[in-house]
C-alpha positions as CSV (number, residue, x, y, z in Angstrom):
1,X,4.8,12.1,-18.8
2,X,2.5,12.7,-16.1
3,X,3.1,13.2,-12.4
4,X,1.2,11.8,-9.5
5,X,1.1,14.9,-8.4
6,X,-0.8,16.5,-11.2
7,X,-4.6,17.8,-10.7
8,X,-5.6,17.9,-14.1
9,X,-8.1,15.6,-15.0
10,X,-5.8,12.4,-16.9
11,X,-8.2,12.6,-19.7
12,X,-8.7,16.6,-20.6
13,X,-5.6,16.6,-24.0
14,X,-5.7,12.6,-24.6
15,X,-7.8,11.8,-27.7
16,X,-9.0,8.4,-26.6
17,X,-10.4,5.6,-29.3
18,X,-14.4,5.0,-29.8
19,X,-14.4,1.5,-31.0
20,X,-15.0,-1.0,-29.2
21,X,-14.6,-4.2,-31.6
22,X,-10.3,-2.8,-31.8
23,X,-9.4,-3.3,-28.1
24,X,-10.0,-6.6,-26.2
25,X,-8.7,-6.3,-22.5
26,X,-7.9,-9.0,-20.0
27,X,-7.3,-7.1,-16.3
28,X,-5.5,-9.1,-13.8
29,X,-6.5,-8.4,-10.7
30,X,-9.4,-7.3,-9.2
31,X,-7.8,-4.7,-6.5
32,X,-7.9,-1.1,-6.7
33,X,-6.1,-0.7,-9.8
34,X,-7.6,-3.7,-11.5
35,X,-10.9,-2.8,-11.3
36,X,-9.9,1.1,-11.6
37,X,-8.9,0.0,-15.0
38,X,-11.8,-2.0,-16.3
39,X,-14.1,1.0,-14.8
40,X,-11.9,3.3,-17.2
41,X,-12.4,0.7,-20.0
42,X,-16.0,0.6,-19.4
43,X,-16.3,4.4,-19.5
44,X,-14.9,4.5,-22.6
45,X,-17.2,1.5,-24.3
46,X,-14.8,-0.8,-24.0
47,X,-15.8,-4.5,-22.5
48,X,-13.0,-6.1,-20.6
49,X,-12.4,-9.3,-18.3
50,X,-10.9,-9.3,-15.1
51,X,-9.5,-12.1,-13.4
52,X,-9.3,-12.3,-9.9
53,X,-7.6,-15.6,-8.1
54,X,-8.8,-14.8,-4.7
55,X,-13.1,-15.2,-3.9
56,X,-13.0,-11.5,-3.0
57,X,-12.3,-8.1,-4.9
58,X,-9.9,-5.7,-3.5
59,X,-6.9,-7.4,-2.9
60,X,-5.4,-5.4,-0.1
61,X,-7.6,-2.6,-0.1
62,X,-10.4,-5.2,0.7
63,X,-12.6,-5.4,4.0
64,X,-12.2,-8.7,6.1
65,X,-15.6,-9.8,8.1
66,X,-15.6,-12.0,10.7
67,X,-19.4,-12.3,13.1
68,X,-20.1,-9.1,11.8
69,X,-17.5,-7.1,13.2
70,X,-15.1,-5.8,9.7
71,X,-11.1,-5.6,9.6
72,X,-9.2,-3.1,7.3
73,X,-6.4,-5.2,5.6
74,X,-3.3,-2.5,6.7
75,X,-5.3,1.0,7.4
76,X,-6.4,2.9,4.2
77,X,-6.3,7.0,4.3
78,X,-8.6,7.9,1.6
79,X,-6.3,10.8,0.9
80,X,-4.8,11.9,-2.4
81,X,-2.9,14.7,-4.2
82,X,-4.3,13.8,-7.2
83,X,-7.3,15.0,-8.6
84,X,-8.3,12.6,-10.8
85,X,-8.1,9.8,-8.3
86,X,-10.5,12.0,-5.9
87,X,-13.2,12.6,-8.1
88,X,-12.9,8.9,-9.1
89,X,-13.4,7.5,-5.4
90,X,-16.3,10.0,-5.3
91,X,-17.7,9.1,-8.6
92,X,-18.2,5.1,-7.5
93,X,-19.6,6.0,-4.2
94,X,-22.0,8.5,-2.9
95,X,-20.8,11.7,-0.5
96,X,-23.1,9.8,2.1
97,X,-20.8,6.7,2.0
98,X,-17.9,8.8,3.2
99,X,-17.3,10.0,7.0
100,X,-14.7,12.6,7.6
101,X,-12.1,11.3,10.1
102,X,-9.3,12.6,11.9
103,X,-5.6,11.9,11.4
104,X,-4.3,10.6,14.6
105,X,-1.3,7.8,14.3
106,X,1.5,7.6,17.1
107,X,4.9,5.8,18.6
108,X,4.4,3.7,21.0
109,X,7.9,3.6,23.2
110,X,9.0,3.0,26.1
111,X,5.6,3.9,28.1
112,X,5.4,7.1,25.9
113,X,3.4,8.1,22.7
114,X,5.0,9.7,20.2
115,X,3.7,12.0,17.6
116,X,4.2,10.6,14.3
117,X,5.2,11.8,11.7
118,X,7.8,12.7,14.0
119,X,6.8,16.6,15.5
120,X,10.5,17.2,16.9
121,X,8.6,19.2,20.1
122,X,6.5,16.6,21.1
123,X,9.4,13.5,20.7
124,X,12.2,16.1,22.3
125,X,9.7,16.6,25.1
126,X,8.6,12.8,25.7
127,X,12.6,11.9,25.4
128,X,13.4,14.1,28.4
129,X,16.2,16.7,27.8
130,X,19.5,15.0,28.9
131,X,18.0,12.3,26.1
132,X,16.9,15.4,23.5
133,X,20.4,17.0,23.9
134,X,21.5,13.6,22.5
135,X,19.6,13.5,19.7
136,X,20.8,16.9,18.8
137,X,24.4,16.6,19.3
138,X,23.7,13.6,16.7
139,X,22.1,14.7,14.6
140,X,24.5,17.8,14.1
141,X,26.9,15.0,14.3
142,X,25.6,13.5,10.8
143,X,25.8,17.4,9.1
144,X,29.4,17.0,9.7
145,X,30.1,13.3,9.1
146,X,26.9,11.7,7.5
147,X,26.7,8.7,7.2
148,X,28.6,6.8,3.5
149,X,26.2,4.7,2.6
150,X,22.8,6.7,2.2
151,X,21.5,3.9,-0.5
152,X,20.5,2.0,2.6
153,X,17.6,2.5,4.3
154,X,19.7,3.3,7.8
155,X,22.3,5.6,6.0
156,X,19.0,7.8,4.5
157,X,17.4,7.6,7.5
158,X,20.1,8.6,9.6
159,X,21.4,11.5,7.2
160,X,18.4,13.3,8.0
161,X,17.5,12.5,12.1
162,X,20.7,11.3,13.5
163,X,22.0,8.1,14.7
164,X,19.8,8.0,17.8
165,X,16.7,9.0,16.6
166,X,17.2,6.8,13.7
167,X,17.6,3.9,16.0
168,X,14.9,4.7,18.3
169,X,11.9,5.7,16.0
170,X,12.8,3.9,12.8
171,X,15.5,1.0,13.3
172,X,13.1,-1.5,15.3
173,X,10.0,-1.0,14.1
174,X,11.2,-1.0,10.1
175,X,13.0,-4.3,10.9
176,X,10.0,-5.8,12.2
177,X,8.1,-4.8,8.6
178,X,10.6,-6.1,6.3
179,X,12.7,-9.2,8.8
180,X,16.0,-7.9,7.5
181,X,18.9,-5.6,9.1
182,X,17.9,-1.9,7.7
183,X,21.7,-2.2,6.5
184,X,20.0,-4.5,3.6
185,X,16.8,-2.6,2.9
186,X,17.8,0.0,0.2
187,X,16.8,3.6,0.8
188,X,14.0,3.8,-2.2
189,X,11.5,2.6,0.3
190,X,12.2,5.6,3.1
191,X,12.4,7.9,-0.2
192,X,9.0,7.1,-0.9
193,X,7.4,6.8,2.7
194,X,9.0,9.5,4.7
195,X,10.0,11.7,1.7
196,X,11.3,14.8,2.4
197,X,11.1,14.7,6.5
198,X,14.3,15.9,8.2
199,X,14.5,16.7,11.6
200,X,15.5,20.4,10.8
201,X,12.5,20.7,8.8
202,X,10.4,18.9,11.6
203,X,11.8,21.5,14.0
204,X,10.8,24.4,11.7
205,X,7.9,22.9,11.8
206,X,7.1,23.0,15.3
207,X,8.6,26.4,15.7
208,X,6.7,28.6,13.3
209,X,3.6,30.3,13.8
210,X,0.7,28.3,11.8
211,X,-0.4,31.6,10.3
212,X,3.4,32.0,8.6
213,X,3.6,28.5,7.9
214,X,3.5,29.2,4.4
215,X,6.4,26.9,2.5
216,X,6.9,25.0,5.7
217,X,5.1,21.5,5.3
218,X,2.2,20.0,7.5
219,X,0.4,17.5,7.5
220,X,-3.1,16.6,7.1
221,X,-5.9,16.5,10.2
222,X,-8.2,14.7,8.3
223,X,-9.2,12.4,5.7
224,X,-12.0,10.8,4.0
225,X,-13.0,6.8,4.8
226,X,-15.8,4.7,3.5
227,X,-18.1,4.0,6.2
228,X,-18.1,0.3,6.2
229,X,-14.2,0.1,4.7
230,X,-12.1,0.2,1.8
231,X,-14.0,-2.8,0.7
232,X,-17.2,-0.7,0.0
233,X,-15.0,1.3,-2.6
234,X,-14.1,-2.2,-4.7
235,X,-17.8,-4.0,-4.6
236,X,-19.1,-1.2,-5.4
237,X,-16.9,-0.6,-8.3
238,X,-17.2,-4.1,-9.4
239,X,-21.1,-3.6,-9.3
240,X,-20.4,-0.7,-11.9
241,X,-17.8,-2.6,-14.0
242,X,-20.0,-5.4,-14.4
243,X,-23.2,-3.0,-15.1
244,X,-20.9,-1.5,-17.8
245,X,-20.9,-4.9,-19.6
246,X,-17.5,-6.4,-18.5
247,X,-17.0,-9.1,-16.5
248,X,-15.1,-9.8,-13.1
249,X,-14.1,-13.5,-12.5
250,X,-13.7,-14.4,-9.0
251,X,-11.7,-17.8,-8.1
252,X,-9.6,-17.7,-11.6
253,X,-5.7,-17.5,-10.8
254,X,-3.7,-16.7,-14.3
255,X,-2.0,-20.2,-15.5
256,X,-0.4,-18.8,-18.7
257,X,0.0,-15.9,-20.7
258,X,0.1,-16.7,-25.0
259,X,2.2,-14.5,-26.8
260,X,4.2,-14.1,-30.1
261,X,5.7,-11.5,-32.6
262,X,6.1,-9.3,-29.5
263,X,2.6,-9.5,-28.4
264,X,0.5,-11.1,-25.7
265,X,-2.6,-12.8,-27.6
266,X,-4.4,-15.0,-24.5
267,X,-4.6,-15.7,-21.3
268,X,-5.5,-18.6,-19.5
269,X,-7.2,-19.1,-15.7
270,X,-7.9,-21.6,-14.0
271,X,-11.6,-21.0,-13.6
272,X,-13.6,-23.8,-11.2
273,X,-14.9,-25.9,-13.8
274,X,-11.1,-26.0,-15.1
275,X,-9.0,-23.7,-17.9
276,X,-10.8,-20.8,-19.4
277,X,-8.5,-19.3,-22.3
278,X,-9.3,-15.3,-23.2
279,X,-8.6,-13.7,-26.4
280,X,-7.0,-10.4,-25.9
281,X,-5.1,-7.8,-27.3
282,X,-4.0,-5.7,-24.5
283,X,-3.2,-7.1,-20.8
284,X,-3.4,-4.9,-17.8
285,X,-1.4,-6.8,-15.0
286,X,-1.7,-6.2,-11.5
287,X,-0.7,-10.0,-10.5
288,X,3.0,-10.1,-8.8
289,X,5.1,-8.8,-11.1
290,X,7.3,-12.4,-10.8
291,X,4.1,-14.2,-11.5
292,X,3.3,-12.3,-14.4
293,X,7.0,-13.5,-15.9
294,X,6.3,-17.1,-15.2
295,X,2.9,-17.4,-16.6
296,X,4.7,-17.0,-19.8
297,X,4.2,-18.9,-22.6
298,X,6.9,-19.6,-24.3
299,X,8.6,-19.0,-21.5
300,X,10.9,-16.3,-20.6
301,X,14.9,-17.3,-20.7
302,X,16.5,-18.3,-17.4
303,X,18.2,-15.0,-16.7
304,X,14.9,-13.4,-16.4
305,X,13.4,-16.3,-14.5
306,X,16.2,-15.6,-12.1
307,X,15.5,-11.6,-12.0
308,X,11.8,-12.5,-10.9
309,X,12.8,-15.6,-8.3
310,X,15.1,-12.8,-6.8
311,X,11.6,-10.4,-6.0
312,X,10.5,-11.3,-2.3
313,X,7.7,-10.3,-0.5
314,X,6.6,-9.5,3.1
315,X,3.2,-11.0,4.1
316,X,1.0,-10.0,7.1
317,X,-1.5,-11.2,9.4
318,X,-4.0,-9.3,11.9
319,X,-5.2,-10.2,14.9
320,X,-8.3,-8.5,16.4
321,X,-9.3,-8.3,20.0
322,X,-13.1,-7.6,20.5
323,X,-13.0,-5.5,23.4
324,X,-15.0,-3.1,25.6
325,X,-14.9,0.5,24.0
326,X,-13.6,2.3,26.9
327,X,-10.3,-0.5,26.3
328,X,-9.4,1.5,23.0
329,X,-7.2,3.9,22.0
330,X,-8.3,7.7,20.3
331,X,-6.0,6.8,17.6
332,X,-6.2,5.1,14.4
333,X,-3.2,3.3,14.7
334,X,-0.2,3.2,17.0
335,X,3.2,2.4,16.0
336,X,4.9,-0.7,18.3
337,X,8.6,0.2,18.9
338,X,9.3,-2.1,21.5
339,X,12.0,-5.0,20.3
340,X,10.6,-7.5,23.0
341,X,7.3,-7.8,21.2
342,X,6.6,-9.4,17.8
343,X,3.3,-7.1,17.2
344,X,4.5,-3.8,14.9
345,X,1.5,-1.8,14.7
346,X,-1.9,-1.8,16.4
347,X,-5.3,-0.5,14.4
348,X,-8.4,0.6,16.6
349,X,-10.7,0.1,13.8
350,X,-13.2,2.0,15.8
351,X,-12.0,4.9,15.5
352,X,-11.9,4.5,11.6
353,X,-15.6,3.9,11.4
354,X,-17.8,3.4,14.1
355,X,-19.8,1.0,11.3
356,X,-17.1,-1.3,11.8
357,X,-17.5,-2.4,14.8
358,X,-20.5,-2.6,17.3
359,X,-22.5,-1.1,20.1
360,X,-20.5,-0.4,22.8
361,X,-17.5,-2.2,21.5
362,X,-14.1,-2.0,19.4
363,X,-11.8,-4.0,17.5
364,X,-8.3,-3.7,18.0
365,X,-6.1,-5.2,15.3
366,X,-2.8,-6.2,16.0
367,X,-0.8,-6.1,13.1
368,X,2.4,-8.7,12.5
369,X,4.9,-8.9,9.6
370,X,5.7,-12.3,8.5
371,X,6.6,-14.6,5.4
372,X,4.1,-16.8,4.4
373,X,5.0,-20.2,5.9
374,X,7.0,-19.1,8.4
375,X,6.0,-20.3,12.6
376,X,3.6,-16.8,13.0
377,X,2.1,-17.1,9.3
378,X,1.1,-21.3,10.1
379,X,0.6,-20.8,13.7
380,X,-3.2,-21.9,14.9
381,X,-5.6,-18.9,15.2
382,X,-6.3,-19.3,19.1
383,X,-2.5,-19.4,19.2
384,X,-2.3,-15.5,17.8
385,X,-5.0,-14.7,19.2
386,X,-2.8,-15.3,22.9
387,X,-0.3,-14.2,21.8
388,X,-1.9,-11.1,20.7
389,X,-3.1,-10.4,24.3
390,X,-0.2,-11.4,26.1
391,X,1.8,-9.1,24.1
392,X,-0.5,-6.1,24.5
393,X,-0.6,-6.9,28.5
394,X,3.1,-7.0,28.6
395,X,3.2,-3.2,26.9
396,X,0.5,-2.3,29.1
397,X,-2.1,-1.2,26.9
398,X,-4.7,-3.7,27.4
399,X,-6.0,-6.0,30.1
400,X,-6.7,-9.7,28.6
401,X,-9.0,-10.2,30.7
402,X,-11.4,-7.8,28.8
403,X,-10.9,-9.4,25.4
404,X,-14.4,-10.6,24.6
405,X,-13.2,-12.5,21.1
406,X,-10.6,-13.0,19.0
407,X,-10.3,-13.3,15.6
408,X,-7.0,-13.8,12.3
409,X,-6.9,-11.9,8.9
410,X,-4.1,-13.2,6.4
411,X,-2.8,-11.4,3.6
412,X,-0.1,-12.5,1.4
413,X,2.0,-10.6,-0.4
414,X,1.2,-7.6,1.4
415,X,4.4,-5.3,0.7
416,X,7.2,-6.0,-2.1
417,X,10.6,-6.5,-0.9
418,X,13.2,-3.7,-1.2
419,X,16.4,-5.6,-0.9
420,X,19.7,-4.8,-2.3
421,X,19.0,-6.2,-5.8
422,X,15.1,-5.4,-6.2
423,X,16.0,-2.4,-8.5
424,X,18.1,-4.7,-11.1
425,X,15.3,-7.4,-11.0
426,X,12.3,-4.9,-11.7
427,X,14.5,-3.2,-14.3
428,X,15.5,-6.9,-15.8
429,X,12.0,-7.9,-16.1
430,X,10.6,-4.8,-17.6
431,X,13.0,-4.7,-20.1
432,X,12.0,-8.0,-21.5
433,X,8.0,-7.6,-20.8
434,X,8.9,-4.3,-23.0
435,X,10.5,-6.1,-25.8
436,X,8.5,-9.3,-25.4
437,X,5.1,-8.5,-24.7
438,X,4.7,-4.9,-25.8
439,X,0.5,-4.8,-24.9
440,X,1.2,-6.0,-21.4
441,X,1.4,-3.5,-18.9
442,X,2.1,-3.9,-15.3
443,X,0.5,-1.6,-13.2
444,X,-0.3,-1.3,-9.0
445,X,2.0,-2.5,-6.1
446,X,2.7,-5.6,-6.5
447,X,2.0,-5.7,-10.2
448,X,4.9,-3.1,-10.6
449,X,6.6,-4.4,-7.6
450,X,6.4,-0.7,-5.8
451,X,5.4,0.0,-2.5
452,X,2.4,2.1,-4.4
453,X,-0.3,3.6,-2.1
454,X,-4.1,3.4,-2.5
455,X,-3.9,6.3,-4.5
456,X,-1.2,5.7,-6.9
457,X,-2.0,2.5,-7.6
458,X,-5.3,3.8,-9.2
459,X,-3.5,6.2,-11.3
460,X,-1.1,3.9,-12.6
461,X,-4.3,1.8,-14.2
462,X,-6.0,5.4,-14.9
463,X,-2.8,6.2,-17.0
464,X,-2.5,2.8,-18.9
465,X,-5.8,2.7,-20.0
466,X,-5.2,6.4,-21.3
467,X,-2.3,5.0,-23.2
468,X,-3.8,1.9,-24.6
469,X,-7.2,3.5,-25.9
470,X,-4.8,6.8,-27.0
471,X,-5.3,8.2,-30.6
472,X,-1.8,9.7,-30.4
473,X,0.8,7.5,-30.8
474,X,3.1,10.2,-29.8
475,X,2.1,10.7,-26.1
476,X,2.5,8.4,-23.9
477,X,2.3,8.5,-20.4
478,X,5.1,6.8,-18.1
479,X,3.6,5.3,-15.2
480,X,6.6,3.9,-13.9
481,X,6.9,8.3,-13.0
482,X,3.9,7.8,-10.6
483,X,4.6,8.0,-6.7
484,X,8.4,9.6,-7.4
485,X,7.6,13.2,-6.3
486,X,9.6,14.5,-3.3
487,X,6.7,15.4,-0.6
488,X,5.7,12.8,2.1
489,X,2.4,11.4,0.8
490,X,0.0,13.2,3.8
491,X,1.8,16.7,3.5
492,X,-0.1,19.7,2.5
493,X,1.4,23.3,2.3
């Protein structure tokens, strides 16, 4: 098994196979770790096909364009812990394509910004001290009596800030994300977002010196960003898988999956001159994990049908308001706690690259979670775009009468649901796809239905190719392991 956390190079003890006529591979999925696995196959002589059902490559990680001016789908830190992953992104573009940025994300509450992650100085301070005794007494409150159900994303949250700092930095702003009472989202997704973060650790934090901060954790100033978006980083890996000899298919959504004798043997898209059916003897999946099951064929038996209908999703549109730079914010995103708006988060996509915007001029992205269909997700573009700057006039952060254009980004399927029974459904469908269809192998967020970063996502493809072109049946790596480690994904120490 490997961590995520590993810096080791994934390939330095794997003895990986040099023929290229054994291994046929159909990728699904031409986001990050779609096309991070066909680049792996390619490097290793191996031809694959990837299928993509959408017209562009990068799935989430792609870079919306609209008159010029270029939206990141969700904010990408071009961070990592893991080695491998780093010298990847910097092995598909040049150290020219990269700008150094600073880390700069708040709260946005009550007519105060907040530090975030939380710095316990800076939100004790905003709070006011009648308010920050409050928070205290609570949160010594939970050491005594914490709270009895910490499987739920409030009971872990609140274990480790308190009841009122739970419900004024996390309660709102987390049941705008996901549309459901925090009571129902189960605590794996806080686990893997705020990781280790406490408020007595967020206090020590504040408290020491920086030059004996030497086990206490901080977090990163800085990260890396392609200077015209994450969407740079998948073109121009598709320009290099392609150039490698493998193909990408754009516009050719999975129908069905052939297997028998426990194997996958095609797959079928839907291509636009009609079906296309690929050979294969190895899949790498990054489609929904649910659509993966039913594409199927023979199908799967109804218990496992129902185990995928029970996966949900949360989708997510942005709205961007062109507006005079001076109108923006220094940060790259704020955090939108008020309950009287629908908006959660706002980018300044400015301040990620000035390449993504223009001369004089920013785009701020107003970021809303939805489900697809639903009165936001149908709703006609002038509509949001409105709405977008009636809700940032009644926080007070922008005047509409300096929006100079407005303009809608949808994604679909932007953040797998962590509901009460997500666990027994991922577990339920893995064991089958494991018994079933032994040489298809799920990897990324949605295709392992994980809330997987940039970064892990990547490794997870890195890992399976490692394990399909492996010599050494013995070792294996489990990539299911990936993105489990206890730090909070931006600490350093």
């Amino acid at each position: 098994m490997t961590d995520s956390s590993d810096p080791t190079p994934v390939s330095a003890n794997k003895s990986l196979s040099s023929d290229s006529t054994d291994v046929l591979p159909v990728v699904i999925g031409a986001g990050p770790a779609g096309l991070t696995a066909a680049y792996q196959f390619g490097k290793a002589g191996v031809s694959s096909t990837v299928l993509e059902s959408d017209d562009v490559v990068g799935g989430i990680s792609r870079t919306a364009m609209r008159d010029g001016w270029r939206f990141d789908i969700g904010g990408h830190r071009f961070f990592t812990k893991v080695r491998a992953v780093s010298d990847l992104w910097h092995e598909i573009l040049e150290p020219d394509d990269f700008l150094l940025r600073p880390r700069m994300s708040r709260i946005f509450y009550q007519g105060q910004f907040y530090d975030y992650p939380l710095r316990a100085m800076n939100a004790l301070r905003n709070l006011g001290p009648i308010e920050a005794v409050r928070c205290v007494l609570s949160y010594l409150w939970v050491r005594i009596r914490p709270p009895k159900d910490q499987t739920t994303f409030e009971g872990w949250v609140a274990s480790r800030f308190g009841w009122r700092l739970y419900r004024t930095f996390f309660k709102t702003y987390t049941e705008k994300v996901w549309g459901i009472p925090g009571t129902e989202l189960q605590a794996d997704w806080a686990a893997q977002r705020i990781k280790n973060l406490s408020l007595i650790r967020a206090v020590a934090n504040s408290l020491m010196p920086k030059r004996k901060r030497t086990d206490v954790t901080s977090l990163i100033e800085e990260f890396e960003y392609p200077r015209y978006g994450p969407g740079m980083m998948w073109e121009r890996c598709t320009d290099l898988v392609r150039a490698q000899g493998s193909e990408v298919l754009l516009s050719h959504p999975v129908q069905r999956i052939g297997h028998a004798g426990g194997r996958a043997f095609e797959v079928e898209a839907m291509g636009p001159d009609g079906p296309v059916v690929f050979p294969t003897t190895d899949i790498v999946s990054s489609m929904p994990l649910p659509h993966l099951i039913r594409a199927m064929d023979p199908p799967a038996p109804p218990e496992v049908h129902r185990a995928a209908d029970g996966l949900g999703y949360r989708d997510f549109l942005t709205v961007a308001l062109v507006v005079p730079r001076e109108d923006g914010f220094p940060n790259n995103w704020i955090y939108v706690h008020a309950p009287d708006v629908k908006v959660g988060r706002v980018q300044n996509f400015g301040q990620w690259s000035p390449h993504l915007v223009k001369d004089g001029r920013t785009c701020l992205g107003l970021e809303y979670f939805v489900t697809e269909g639903d009165k936001l997700w149908v709703a006609d573009d002038l509509d949001l775009v409105e709405l977008a700057k009636a809700e940032m006039a009644h926080l007070g952060l922008l005047d509409p009468a300096r929006v100079e254009a407005g303009y809608v980004v949808r994604m679909p399927k932007a953040y797998p649901m962590y509901d009460a029974h997500y666990q027994d459904n991922v577990d339920a469908l893995r064991t089958w796809l494991n018994s079933h269809v032994a040489n298809v192998y799920p990897v990324g967020r949605n295709g392992m239905h994980r809330y997987n970063n940039q970064d892990h996502s990547m490794f997870t493809a890195m890992l399976t190719v490692e394990n399909v072109l492996s010599n050494d049946s013995d070792v294996r790596h489990d990539v299911w392991q990936v993105n489990v480690e206890e730090d909070y994904h931006e600490e350093i120490r």
